[in-house]
C-alpha positions, 0 to 999 in steps of 0.5 A: 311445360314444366322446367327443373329448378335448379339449386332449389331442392324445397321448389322442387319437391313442392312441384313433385308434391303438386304433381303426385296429387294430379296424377293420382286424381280420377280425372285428368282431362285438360291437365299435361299429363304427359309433360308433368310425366316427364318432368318427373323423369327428368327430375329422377336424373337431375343432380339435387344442386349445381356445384357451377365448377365450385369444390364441394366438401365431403360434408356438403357432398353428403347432404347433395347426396341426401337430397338427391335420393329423397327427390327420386324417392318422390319420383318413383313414389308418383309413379307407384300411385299413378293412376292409369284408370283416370280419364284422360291418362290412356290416351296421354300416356300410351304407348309413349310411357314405353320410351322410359323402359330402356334407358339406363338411368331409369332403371330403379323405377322400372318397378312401377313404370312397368306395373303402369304400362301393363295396365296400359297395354291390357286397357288398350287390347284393341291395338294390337297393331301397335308399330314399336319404333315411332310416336308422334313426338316421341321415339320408342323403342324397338321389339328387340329392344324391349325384348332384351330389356324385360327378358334380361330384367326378368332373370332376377326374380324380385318383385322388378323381375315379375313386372318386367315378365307381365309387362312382356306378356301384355305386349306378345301381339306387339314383339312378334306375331308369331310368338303371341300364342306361345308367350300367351301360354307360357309366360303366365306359367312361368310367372306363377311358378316363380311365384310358388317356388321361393326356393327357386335359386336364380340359376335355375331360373336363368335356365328356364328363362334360356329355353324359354327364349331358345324356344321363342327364336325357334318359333319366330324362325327368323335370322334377321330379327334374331340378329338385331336381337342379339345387337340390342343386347350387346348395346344394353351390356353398360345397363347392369353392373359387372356383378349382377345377376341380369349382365350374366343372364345377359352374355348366356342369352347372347350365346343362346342367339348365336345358337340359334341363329341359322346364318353361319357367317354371322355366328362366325364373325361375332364369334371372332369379333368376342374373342379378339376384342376382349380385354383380357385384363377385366374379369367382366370381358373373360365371363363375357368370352367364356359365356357367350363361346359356352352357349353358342356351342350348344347349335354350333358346336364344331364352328366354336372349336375351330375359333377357339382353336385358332385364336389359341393357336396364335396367343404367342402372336399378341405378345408386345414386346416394344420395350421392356415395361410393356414386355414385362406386363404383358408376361407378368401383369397377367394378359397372357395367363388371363387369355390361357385361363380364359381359354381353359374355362371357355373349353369347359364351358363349350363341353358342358353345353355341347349337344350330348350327341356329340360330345364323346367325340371331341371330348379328348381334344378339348380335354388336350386343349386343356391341358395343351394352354395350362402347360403354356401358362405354366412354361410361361409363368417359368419364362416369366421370371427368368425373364424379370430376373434378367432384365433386373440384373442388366441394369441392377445386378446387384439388387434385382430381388429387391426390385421386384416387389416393387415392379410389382406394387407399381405395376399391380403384378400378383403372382400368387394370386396369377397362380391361383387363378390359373389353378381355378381355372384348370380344376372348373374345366375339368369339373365341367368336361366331367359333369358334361360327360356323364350326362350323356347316353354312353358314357359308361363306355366311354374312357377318359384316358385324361384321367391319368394325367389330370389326377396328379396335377389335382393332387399338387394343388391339393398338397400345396395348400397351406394347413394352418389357413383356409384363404383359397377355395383350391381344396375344396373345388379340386377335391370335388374336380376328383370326385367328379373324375372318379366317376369315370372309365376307366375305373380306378384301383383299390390303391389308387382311390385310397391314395385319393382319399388319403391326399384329401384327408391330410389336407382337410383334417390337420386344419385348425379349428374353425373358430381359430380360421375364423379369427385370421378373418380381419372383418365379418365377412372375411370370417364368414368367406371362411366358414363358407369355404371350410363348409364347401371342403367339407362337402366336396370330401363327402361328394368324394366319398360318394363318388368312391362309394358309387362306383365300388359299393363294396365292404371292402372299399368301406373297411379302406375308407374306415381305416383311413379315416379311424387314425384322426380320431385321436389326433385333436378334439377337431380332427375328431369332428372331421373324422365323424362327420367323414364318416356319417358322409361314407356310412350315408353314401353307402346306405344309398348305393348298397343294399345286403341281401336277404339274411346276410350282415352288414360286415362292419356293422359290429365294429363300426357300431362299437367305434362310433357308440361311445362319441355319443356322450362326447363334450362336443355337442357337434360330435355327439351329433355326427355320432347318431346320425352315423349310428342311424345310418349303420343301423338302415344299412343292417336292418333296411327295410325293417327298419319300424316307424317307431325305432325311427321316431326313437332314434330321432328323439335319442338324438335330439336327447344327445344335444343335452347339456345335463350329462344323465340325460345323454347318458340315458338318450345314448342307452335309449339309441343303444336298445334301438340299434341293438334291437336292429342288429338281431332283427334277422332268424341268425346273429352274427356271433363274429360280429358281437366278437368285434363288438365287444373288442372295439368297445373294451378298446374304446373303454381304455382309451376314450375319455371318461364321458366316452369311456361310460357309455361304452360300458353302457353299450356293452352291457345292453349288447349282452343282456339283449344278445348275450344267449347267442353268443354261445359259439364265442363264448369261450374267445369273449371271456378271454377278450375280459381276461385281457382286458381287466388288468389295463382297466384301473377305473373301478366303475369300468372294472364293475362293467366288466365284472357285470358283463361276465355274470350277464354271460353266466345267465345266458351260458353257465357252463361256458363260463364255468368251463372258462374260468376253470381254465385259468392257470394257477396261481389265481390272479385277482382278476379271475377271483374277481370274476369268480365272486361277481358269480356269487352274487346272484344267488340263483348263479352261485347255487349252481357253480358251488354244486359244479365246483363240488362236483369237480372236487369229488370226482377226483379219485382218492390216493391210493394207499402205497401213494404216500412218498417215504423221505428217502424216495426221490419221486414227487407226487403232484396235487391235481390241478383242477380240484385246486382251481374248484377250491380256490373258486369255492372260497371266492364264490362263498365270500360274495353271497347275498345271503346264506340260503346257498350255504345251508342248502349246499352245506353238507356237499361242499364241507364233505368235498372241501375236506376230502379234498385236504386229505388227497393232497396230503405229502402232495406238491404244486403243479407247476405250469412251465413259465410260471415256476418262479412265481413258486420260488419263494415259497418253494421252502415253506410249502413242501408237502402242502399244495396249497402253500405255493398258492399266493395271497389269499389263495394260499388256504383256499381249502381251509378259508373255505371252510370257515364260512362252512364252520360257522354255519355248521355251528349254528345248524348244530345248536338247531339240531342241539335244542331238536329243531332239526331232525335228520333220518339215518339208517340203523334206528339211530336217527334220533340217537344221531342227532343228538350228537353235540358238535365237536370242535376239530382241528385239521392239519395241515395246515391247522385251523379249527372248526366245528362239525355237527353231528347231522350236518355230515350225513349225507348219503348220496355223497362218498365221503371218507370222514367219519364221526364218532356216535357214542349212541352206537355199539363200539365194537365191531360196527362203531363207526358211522358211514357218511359214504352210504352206509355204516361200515364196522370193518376194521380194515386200514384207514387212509382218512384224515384224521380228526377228532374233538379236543373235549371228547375224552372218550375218543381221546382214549379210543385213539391212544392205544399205545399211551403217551397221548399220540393217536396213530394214524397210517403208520404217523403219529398225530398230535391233537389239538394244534400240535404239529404233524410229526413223522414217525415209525408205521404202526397200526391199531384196533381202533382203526376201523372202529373211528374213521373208514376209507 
């Protein structure tokens, strides 16, 4: 028999050395294989050195330490290269190898002693009636023993789990015979799901290991080998540490016996013996309480409540009250609020595991049991500290607060961290009854009337939170406790789910930054502590949103959602974040719980895609995030099922696009998701114009306030929501201009102002006239925003040839002043100028001043000088009409401007008329030298085409107000149009018919003119027709007319012969 040496390190592990080449030869007959095995054990669990009661150093310590995990390195690598297949090592090592599964100590080689054992047991099929619990020489354990062993160890599923399961199936005829066909079945299937599935969590495993168990005790069906289970497993609890995966499978399997398990007595009598012998003081005997009474509920449900009952019933009772320092720590040290909040939890528990069947009917007593211990642990923490304040002030009256930090430090008292697990323990309770009560069958007719009084108490906790830190999980579990809640009966109203939500956004939002919360971390871990529980508040608020939505899946609890969650946007750059992510979690619950019907809108649809589009060009990259992906879930919800696979592949691509560095290429991903979505929106046979009203209001209203990133890509949206939807829009035509109207003015960013301009031009392709109608409708004067849209509307020339001829048309379907229309000086009546002919004329000169090129001009050159200028002689002695609230605009101008309309315009605007003459006049001056050297010929009437058009331009002068231009002969020869000029034609007959009808004809009458007069001042021929009576005056309706640039003078009325000859009416 091999002896450990001890203090000797170096012989030991030569020893090891020997032994490891033996056991891995082939053939080992002869050799004490079984001795050489246990010397390794023993060996595993030797200290390295004997100290012989000497103090060693830290340092000497470490190299012990050293020394000891490389001698049980080589132990546990001897048994991994055991060989089991050697002659000779069957019949050494079976069944006695199984006295080391067991124990404690050996615990870390379990790995390859059970991969050892399994080869063994499979090798040795033939013995099968293998009596566990005697060996010559050796003691082995027991079935129940190796039962609760490997099954425990099994519940960790690393590579020792999976030997420990394999192990258990090599010996199934040996546990029990009754589960032999089972455990041949079902083990290996367990294995290889396992095996399959890395992304099996351990709870779930746990789980299915505990039907697996439930499922063996049914079948073995016997009360006495299922008590000396549950023994077994009791005695093992010191194997596995407090925090380990195998003790907490451990208590659940000790509750799944006690279900289990037929005999009443036994079950009560454990049950009693947990509770009252726990130390509520250590967190490893208040799980052990709460998992085993939890899992004994599911076959024993009644006989649980009754012992919880009952041991709750007399907690007042424990207290020990022999003398002040025992009475102090057992009110503050925490053994009273650690039994309440055992007892809340374990309540919780018993519910969450109940059979469903019978669940509603006790639900509200535990749920008052609940209730019933947090109220006593909170009369308690009161009683608490007036008792402490009490006591101090008997012998310390003077300095009883400053004792108590330190009765606290000494006594190990915390009380806010009492508190905090007081509220933990509330807020999981009431998050498992509600998880239990919606799995049952009847729940939706089942009213919580608890409801009422928990949903304050959560709130409170809520509310209490600190808002610059994040150090407790209380948010995050009591707004998921709140989810929960709301999934329940009776349903909650309107105001009070936006109370709910309300409370929870005020305590999540106004956080700082992550970062910044993960810097009050002082380690790695407590900065990832944080970041885990701000992802876990995060997530609770969209299980809140989620319940919310399930319950009321309607727009209207959307729009109130919407509208709690729209204020934070603009808060801080985080509570932006929050904000959007807050919404991709309500959008993302909607989209699963709501379903529009066939040909109906989503109604937010409009107004949310507004809101949301310009964060996709936002600095942060998380937002641009939050922003597509709620875009993406806005655009399913509208077009559901119509959705193709290639709009989702484009909208995949945009939003991976969006997480660009390079600012184009956002831009350009933005405009790529814009085309997508847009596209959704008019899948449908109507479009919502309503809907493209909210649009474009929200989008302006994100141009003005949004930051510059945000701000373009608005424009950008807007402009693709008009190109592609624009032509049915004709319905809000008239309410979408107006929105531009309101909107230019508080826009100073010239490239959004281009937006806006370019936005109105686009609605002009789609609706002309609409937008004609619209713009005419703009009050006097005329401010730049509308004469900026009037010129976006002379860029394109294909648009400005048809508003000219408009505008043309609106100047000349004025009719004429009549001829006792003009006022005398005496006369007290004003006469007004119309105020649409005004407006077309200020539109003409806006509209000219931006064309492209000058085709418009010449193909509309005779029509446009011919209204312009009869539109200056109807307005002669004419006043401004002024709008009520808008006179004194005028007033400044009210002296200078009598008589001449277009004087109170202000700006540019103040010779709309004249200044739109001018680019007539200088293309009329180039048609006339055309016509001059005979490259253009018009046809008159008469026979005197030719004779016309010869005619060499004049050079005018109009007043008032007076400017000069030139006007060819053929250019005013347009016979569809009335006109009330005439030109002089020195090829025609002066008498009787002289004169040259533009109107349609050639009239020679000598009836009154009331025409503007106008003549060449190089002309002496006419000079001389129009001053009959001398002193170098033409006369004119009774007015003297000086030519050239004098002024328009008043004077007697007087009529002459040549009146008819010149100019006709």
């Amino acid at each position: 028999m091999f002896r450990p040496a001890f203090g000797l390190p170096q012989v030991r592990k030569a020893i090891l050395g020997f032994i490891k080449e033996l056991l891995r030869s082939s053939n080992v007959e002869g050799c004490a294989v079984w001795e050489m095995v246990v010397y390794v054990f023993e060996q595993f669990t030797v200290p390295a050195c004997q100290s012989q009661g000497k103090e060693l150093t830290s340092l000497q310590k470490e190299k012990e330490r050293e020394c000891e995990e490389a001698i049980q390195r080589i132990c546990i690598d001897i048994l991994e290269h055991l060989n089991t297949s050697a002659e000779g090592m069957r019949k050494a090592l079976w069944p006695k190898l199984l006295h080391f599964v067991v124990p404690a100590p050996y615990t870390p080689t379990l790995t390859p002693l059970c991969r050892c054992l399994k080869d063994l047991a499979t090798i040795r099929q033939d013995d099968e009636k293998l009596f566990l619990g005697s060996c010559r020489g050796v003691k082995l354990p027991s079935a129940q023993e190796l039962v609760a062993r490997l099954l425990v160890l099994a519940a960790n599923p690393n590579q020792r789990g999976n030997w420990a399961l394999q192990l258990l199936h090599a010996l199934r005829s040996n546990i029990h015979p009754a589960v032999r066909n089972l455990w041949g079945i079902q083990i290996p299937f367990l294995w290889e799901s396992i095996q399959g599935n890395a992304e099996t969590s351990s709870h779930e495993w746990g789980q299915t290991l505990l039907q697996f168990l439930r499922r063996s005790l049914e079948t073995i069906s016997d009360s006495l080998w299922t008590q000396n289970l549950s023994r077994e497993l009791e005695a093992q609890m010191t194997s596995y540490s407090s925090q380990s995966v195998e003790k907490s499978f451990l208590y659940k399997s000790l509750g799944t016996l006690l279900s289990s398990c037929e005999d009443v007595v036994f079950v009560r009598r454990r049950i009693q013996h947990y509770i009252e012998s726990a130390n509520y003081m250590e967190a490893p005997e208040r799980e052990k309480v709460v998992q085993i009474l939890s899992f004994s509920a599911i076959g024993h449900l009644d006989l649980t409540l009754a012992s919880l009952h009952e041991f709750g019933g007399g907690t007042h009772m424990k207290t020990k009250t022999s003398n002040i320092i025992n009475r102090f720590k057992d009110y503050t040290q925490g053994r009273r609020g650690h039994v309440h909040q055992t007892m809340l939890l374990t309540y919780g528990g018993v519910a969450l595991y109940a059979p469903k069947e019978l669940l509603l009917s006790s639900v509200d007593d535990i749920m008052n049991r609940i209730l019933l211990h947090y109220r006593k642990s909170c009369q308690a923490r009161t009683f608490e500290g007036q008792e402490l304040i009490l006591l101090l002030r008997t012998y310390h009256p003077r300095s009883s607060c400053s004792f108590l930090p330190l009765i606290s430090s000494v006594l190990g008292v915390n009380f806010a961290n009492k508190d905090l697990n007081l509220k933990l323990a509330l807020i999981q309770s009431t998050t498992d009854i509600c998880c239990a009560i919606r799995k049952t069958r009847n729940f939706q007719n089942f009213q919580f009337t608890c409801r009422k009084e928990l949903l304050p108490i959560l709130l409170n906790f809520i509310r209490e939170e600190p808002l610059d830190s994040l150090t407790t999980p209380v948010r995050g579990k009591a707004i998921t406790a709140i989810a929960f809640l709301c999934k329940l009966k009776p349903t909650l109203k309107v105001e009070e789910i936006r109370d709910l939500l309300d409370q929870s956004l005020k305590s999540l939002f106004p956080l700082p930054p992550l970062e910044k919360l993960k810097e009050k971390g002082e380690t790695e871990w407590a900065a990832a502590h944080i970041e885990a529980l701000y992802t876990d508040a995060m997530d609770a608020l969209g299980e809140l949103t989620k319940s919310i939505v399930e319950e009321h899946p309607t727009p209207e609890v959307m729009d109130e959602m919407f509208q709690l969650i729209d204020p934070w946007f603009t808060v801080t750059e985080c509570s932006e974040e929050r904000a959007l992510q807050a919404s991709f979690q309500a959008l993302a619950a909607f989209q699963d719980n709501f379903h529009l019907p066939e040909g109906e809108h989503f109604p937010q649809f409009g107004s949310r895609m507004a809101f949301l589009a310009p964060y996709t060009c936002d600095v942060s990259p998380r937002c641009r995030q939050w922003a597509a992906q709620c875009i993406t879930c806005l655009m399913r919800i509208e077009a559901q099922s119509r959705v193709t696979s290639w709009e989702e592949e484009e909208l995949l691509s945009a939003s991976k696009d969006l997480q660009s560095d390079v600012p184009s290429s956002r831009f350009k991903a933005s405009s790529r998701m814009a085309k997508v979505a847009v596209s959704a929106w008019v899948v449908s046979a109507h479009f919502p114009t309503d809907q493209a009203l909210d649009f474009i209001e929200v989008i302006l209203e994100d141009m003005v306030s949004g930051n510059e990133m945000c701000a373009t890509a608005a424009g950008h949206w807007l402009l693709t929501l008009l190109q592609d939807c624009g032509g049915a829009m004709k319905a809000q035509i008239s309410n979408i201009l107006d929105t531009f109207y309101s909107r230019l003015p508080t826009i100073k960013q010239e490239d959004l102002r281009q937006v806006l301009v370019d936005a109105v031009s686009i609605m002009a392709h789609y609706h002309l006239d609409a937008v004609f109608s619209s713009l005419l409708c703009r009050r006097l004067p005329m401010d730049s925003e509308t004469g900026e849209l009037w010129r976006s509307l002379g860029r394109d020339p294909s648009v400005a040839s048809l508003v000219l001829h408009e505008l043309a048309s609106k100047i000349q379907m004025q009719p004429s002043a009549p001829e006792n229309s003009l006022p005398s000086d005496t006369e007290e009546s004003v006469e007004f100028a119309d105020e649409e002919p005004l407006k077309a004329t200020c539109a003409i000169y806006e509209v000219i001043s931006t064309l492209p090129s000058k085709e418009v001009v010449h193909k509309l050159y005779p029509e446009l000088f011919c209204a312009l200028l009869g539109q200056a002689s109807r307005t002669l002695g004419q006043q401004m009409p002024v709008q009520e609230g808008r006179r004194k605009l005028f007033l400044r101008d009210q002296q200078v401007s009598e008589g001449n309309p277009y004087r109170y315009l202000s700006g540019r605007e103040g010779g709309a008329a004249q200044e739109a003459l001018h680019p007539l006049a200088k293309e009329g001056r180039k048609e006339g030298r055309k016509e001059g050297r005979g490259t253009t010929k018009m046809s008159y009437g008469g026979g005197r085409d030719q004779c016309y058009a010869s005619c060499p331009p004049s050079c005018v002068t109009i007043q008032p107000p007076p400017f000069t231009l030139t006007i060819p002969g053929p250019a005013l020869y347009c016979p569809d149009q009335p006109m009330n000029i005439q030109q002089y034609n020195p090829c025609a007959n002066v008498g009787g018919g002289g004169g040259m009808s533009i109107g349609g004809g050639y009239s020679g009458s000598g009836g009154p003119s009331e025409a503007l007069v106008a003549f060449g001042d190089d002309d002496e021929e006419l000079r001389r027709r129009w001053y009959p009576y001398g002193g170098g005056r033409p006369y004119y309706g009774g007015r003297p007319y000086y030519g050239g640039r004098g002024p328009w003078r008043r004077g007697p009325w007087r009529r002459g012969p040549w009146a008819g000859s010149c100019l006709e009416d």
